[in-house]
C-alpha positions in Angstrom: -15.7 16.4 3.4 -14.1 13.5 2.0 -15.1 10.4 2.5 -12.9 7.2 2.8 -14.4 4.0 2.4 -12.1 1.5 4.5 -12.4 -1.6 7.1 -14.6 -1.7 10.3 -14.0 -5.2 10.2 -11.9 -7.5 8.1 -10.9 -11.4 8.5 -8.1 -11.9 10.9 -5.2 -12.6 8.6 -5.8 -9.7 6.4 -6.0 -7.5 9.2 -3.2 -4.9 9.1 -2.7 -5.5 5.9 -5.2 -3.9 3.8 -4.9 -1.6 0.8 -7.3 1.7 3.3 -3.5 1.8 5.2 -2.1 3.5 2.0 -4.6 6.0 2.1 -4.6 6.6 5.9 -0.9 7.1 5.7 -1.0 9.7 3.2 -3.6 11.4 4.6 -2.1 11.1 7.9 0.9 12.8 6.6 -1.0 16.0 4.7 -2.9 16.4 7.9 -6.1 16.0 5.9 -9.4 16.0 7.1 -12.0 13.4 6.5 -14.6 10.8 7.1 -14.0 7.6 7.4 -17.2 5.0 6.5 -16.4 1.6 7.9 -17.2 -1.5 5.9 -17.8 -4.5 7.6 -15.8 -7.5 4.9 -17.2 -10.8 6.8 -21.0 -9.1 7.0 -20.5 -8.6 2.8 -20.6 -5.2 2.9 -18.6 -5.1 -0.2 -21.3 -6.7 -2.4 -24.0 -4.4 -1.6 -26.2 -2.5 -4.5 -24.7 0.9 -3.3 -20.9 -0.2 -3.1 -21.0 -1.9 -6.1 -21.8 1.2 -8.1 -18.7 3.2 -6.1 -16.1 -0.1 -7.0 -17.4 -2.7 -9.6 -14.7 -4.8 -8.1 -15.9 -4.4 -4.9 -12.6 -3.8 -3.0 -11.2 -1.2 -0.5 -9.8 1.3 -0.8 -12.5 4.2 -2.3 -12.7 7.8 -1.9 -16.1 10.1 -2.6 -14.5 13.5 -3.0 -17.5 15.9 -3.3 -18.8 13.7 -6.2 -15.6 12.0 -7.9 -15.5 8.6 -6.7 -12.4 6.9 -7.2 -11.1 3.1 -6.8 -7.5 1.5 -6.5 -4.8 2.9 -4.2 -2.0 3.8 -6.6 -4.9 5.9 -8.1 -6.3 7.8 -4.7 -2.9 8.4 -4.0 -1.6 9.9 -6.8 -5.3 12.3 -6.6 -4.8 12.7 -3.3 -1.3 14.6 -3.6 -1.8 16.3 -6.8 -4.6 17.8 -5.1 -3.3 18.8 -1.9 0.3 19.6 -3.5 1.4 17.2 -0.8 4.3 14.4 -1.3 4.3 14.8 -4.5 7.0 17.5 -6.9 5.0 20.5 -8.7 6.9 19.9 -11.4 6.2 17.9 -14.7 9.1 16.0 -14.4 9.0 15.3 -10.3 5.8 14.4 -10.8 6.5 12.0 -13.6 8.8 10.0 -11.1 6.3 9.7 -8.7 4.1 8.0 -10.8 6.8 5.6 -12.4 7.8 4.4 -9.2 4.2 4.3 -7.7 3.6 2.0 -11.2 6.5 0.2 -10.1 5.3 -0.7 -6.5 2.0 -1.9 -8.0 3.5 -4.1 -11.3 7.1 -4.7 -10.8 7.3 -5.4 -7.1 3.7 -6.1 -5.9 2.9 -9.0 -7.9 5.3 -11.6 -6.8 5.7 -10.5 -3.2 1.6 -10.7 -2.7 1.8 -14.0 -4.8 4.6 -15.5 -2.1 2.3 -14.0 0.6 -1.2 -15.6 -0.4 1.3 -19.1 -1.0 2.4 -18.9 2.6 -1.4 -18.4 3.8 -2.4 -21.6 2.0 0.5 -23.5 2.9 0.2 -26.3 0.3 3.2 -28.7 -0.3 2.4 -29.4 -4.0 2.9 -25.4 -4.7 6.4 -25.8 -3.5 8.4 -25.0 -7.4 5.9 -22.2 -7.8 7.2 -20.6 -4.8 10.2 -21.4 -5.5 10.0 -19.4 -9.0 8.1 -16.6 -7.2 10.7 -16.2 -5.0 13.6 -16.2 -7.8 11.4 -13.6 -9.7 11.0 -11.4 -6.5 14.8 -11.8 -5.6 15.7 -10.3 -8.9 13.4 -7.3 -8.4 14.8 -6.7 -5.0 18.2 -7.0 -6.3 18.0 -4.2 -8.5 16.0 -2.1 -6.0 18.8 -2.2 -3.5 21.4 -1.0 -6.1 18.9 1.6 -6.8 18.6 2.8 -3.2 22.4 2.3 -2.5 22.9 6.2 -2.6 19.0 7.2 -1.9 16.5 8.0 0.9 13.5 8.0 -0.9 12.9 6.0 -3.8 11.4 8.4 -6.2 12.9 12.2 -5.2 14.7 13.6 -2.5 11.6 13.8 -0.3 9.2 11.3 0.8 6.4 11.1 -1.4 3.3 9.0 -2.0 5.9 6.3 -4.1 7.0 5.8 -1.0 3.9 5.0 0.4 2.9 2.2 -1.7 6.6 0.9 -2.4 7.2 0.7 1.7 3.6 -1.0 2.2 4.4 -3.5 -0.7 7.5 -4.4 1.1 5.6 -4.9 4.7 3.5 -7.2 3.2 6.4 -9.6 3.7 6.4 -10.0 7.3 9.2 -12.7 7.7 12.2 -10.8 7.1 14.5 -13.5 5.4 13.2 -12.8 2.0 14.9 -9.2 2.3 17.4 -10.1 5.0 20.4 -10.2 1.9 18.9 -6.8 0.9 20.5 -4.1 3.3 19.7 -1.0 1.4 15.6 -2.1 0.6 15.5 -2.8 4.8 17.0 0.2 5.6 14.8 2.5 3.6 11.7 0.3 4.7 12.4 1.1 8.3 13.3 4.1 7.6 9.9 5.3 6.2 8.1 3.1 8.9 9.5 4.9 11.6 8.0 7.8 10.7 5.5 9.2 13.2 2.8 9.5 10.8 2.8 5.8 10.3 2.7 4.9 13.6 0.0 7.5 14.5 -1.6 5.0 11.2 -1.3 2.3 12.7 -2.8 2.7 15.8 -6.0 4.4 14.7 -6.1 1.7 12.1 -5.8 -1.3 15.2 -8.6 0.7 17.3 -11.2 1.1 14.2 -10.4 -2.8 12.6 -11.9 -5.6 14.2 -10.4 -9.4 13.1 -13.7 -10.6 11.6 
């Protein structure tokens, strides 16, 4: 069976945001089975002998999948549909969407919106023009997002698709909705995909297995 290596415990701020969501969303969503080994962040479970060798980085998300271990989310995702032939096109060029606009989450929109996030934990006054920059560099992004979802449901096809996963939990990682407040289109589809009932159902297994550490 597969394994997932995600969160049993995680510190407090970081909870409910974590990178294992991505992966129990789409698994969620293809109805998958698996197993999911909970790693304890505050009691360094991370930096252990064993998970090193599975992620030299020493981050969550993994997967063991009968012998092929693989790191990074964009990554398990993209492995993940192609092998179940879920939320993802069968075809060459469908497929090659999907993976632009999961790159896309990851480098064009992840970058400064996790950069503004850490900022705001830290909460330093003499970071003040960086944020400000961060902020202009993210605004431009979500400019040209909106126009791209003006006429749109999903960002990548006309079904939801594993893009949408990691484009939608990008976006959540801004919890204080002014940054995307002028950005009707970008909130729209965000909710949208959130209200799915496989996110929820998510969420609340995620809550019940993830203690604040």
């Amino acid at each position: 069976m597969l394994k997932l290596y995600g969160f049993k415990k995680v510190n407090a701020m970081a909870r409910g945001n974590t990178r294992d969501l991505r992966i129990l969303w789409a698994l969620e969503e293809m109805q998958t089975p698996y197993e999911l080994v909970g790693m304890d962040h505050p009691a360094q479970d991370l930096s252990t002998d064993k998970y090193h060798k599975l992620n030299p980085f020493e981050q969550i998300p993994v997967i063991d999948d009968d012998g092929v271990v693989l790191s990074e989310s964009g990554a398990i995702l993209i492995y993940l549909a192609r092998k179940s032939g879920k939320l993802i096109p069968n075809d060459f060029a469908g497929e090659s969407q999907v993976i632009r606009w999961c790159f896309a989450a990851m480098n064009s929109m992840e970058i400064p919106l996790m950069n503004i996030m850490m900022m705001d934990w830290i909460q330093d006054d003499r970071s003040t023009k960086y944020r400000e920059f961060l902020v202009g560099w993210a605004n431009r992004h979500l400019t040209n997002l909106d126009g791209w979802l003006a006429q749109r449901e999903f960002i990548a096809t006309d079904r939801f698709t594993v893009a949408d996963i990691l484009m939608v939990h990008v976006l959540e990682v801004i919890k204080d909705d002014s940054l995307l407040r002028p950005f009707n289109n970008v909130r729209a589809y965000r909710d949208r995909c959130l209200a799915r009932p496989s996110w929820e159902r998510t969420k609340v297994r995620y809550n019940k297995n993830v203690e604040p550490g």
